[in-house]
C-alpha positions in Angstrom: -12.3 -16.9 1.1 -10.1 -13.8 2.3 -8.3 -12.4 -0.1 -6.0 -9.3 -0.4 -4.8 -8.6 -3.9 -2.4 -5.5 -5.1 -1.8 -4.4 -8.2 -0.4 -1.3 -10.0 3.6 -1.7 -9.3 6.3 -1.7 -12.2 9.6 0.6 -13.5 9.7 4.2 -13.3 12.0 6.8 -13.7 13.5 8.9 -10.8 10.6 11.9 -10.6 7.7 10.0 -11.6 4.4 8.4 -10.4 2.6 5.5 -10.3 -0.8 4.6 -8.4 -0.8 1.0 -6.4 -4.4 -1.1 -5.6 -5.4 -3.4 -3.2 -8.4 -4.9 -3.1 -9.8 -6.4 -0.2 -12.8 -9.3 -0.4 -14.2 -12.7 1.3 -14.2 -10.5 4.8 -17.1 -11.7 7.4 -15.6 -9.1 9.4 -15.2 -5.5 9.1 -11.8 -4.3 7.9 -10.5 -1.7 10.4 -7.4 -0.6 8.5 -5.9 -0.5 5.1 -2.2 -0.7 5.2 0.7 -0.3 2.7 4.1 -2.4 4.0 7.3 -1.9 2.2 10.0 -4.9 1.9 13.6 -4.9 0.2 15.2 -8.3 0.2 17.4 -9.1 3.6 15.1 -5.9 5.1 12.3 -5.7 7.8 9.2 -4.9 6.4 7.9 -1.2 7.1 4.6 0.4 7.2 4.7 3.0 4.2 0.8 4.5 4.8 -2.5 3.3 7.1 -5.6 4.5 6.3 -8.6 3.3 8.9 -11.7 2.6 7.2 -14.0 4.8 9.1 -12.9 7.3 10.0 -10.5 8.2 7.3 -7.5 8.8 9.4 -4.5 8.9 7.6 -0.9 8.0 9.1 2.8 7.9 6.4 6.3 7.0 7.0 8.8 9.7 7.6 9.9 8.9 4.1 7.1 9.5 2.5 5.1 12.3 3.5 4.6 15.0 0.9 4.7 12.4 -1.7 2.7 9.5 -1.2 -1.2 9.8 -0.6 -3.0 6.6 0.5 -7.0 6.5 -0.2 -9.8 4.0 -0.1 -13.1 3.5 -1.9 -15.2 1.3 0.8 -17.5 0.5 -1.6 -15.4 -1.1 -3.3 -13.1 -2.5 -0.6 -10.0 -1.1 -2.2 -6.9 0.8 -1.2 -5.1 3.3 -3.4 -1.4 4.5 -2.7 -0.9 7.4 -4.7 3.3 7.8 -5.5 4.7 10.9 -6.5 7.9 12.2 -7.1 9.5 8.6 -7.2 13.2 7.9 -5.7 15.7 4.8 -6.3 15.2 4.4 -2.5 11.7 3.9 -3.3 12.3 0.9 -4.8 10.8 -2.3 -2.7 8.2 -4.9 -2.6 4.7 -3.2 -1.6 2.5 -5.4 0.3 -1.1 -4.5 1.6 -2.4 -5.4 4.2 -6.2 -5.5 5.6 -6.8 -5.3 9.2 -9.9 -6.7 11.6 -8.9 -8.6 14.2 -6.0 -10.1 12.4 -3.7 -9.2 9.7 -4.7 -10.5 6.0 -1.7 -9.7 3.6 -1.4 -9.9 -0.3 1.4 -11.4 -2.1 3.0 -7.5 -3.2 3.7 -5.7 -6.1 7.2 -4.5 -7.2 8.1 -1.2 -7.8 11.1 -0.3 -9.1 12.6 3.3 -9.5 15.4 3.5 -11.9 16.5 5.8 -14.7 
């Protein structure tokens, strides 16, 4: 069974940091991509960071870059997205998702960015 789990979200003050997981198992194929989505409610979702597997290739949002790193451990078939420097306009819904052929995406983890 596929499954993409996150973990790592939570409340933190305008400034700091926290460190999201996802870990991808139950794959028969090889995961291409690692991918961090972002989703407020009533908003499109939006890719925050993409990581391919293999290469190491590394792409960020606009938004982000400067602050965010995004990191994998294939070994382990896990994602990191390393947050820095933390805004209210941060705040969302992170979702991962693992890429092969199709799109395999976890249920999210809040993170909310608040004083």
């Amino acid at each position: 069974e596929v499954k993409v789990v996150e973990s790592g979200g939570g409340l933190v003050h305008p400034g700091g940091s926290l460190r999201l997981s996802c870990v991808a198992s139950g794959f028969s194929n090889s995961v291409l991509s690692m991918n961090w989505f972002r989703q407020a409610p009533g908003k499109e979702r939006e890719v925050v960071a993409r990581i391919f597997t293999v290469s190491g290739t590394t792409n960020y949002a606009d938004s982000v870059k400067g602050r965010f790193t995004i990191s994998r451990d294939n070994g382990r078939n896990t994602a990191y997205l390393e947050m820095n420097n933390l805004k209210p306009d941060d705040t969302d819904m992170y979702i991962c998702c693992a890429r092969t052929t199709n799109d395999y995406w976890g249920q999210g983890t809040q993170v909310t960015v608040s004083s």
